[in-house]
C-alpha positions as CSV (number, residue, x, y, z in Angstrom):
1,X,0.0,0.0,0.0
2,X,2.9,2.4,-1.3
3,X,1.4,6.2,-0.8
4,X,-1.3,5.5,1.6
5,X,-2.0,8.3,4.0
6,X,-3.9,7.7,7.2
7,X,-5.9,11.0,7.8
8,X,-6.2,10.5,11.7
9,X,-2.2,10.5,11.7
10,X,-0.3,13.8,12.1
11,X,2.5,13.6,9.5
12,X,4.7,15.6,11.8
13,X,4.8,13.5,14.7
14,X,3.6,10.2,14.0
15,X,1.0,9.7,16.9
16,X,-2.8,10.2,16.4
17,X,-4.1,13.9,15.8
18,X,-5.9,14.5,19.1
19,X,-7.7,17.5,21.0
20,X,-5.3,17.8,23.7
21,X,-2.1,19.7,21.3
22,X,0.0,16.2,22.3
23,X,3.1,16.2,20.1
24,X,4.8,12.5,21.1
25,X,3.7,9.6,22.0
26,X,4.2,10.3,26.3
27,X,2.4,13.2,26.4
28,X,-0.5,11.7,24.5
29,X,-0.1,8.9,27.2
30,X,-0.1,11.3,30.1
31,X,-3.4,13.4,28.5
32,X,-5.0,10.0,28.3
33,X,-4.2,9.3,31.8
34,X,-5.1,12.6,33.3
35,X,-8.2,12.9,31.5
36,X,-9.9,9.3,32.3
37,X,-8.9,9.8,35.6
38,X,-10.9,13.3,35.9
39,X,-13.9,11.3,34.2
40,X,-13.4,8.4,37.1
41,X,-13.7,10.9,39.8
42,X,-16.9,12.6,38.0
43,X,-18.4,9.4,38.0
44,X,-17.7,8.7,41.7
45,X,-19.9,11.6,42.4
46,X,-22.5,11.0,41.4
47,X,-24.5,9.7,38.0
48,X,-24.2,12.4,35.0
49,X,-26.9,14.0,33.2
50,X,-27.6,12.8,29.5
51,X,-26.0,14.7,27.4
52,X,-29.0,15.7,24.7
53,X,-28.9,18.0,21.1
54,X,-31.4,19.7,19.5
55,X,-31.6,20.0,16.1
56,X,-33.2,23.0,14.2
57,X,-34.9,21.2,11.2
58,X,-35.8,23.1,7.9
């Protein structure tokens, strides 16, 4: 598969294109770590509200 591209890849770095501005592998580790671990103590809390959308229709 000479040429393929995968679009969910940054070229730059190598690791997955993300949300968090990772730029190597550990940081994208740490983010991952960090952020599931803010979610686990959410969830500890308490149960969450549904998360809804509305759509405006035409």
């Amino acid at each position: 598969m000479d040429g393929f591209v995968d679009p969910y890849v940054d070229p730059a770095t190598g690791i997955l294109r993300n949300r968090v501005g990772a730029r190597t592998r550990a940081e994208l580790d740490r983010a991952e770590g960090d952020l599931s671990f803010a979610a686990m103590i959410e969830l500890r809390q308490g149960p969450m509200a549904p998360r809804t959308t509305t759509t405006t229709g035409g």
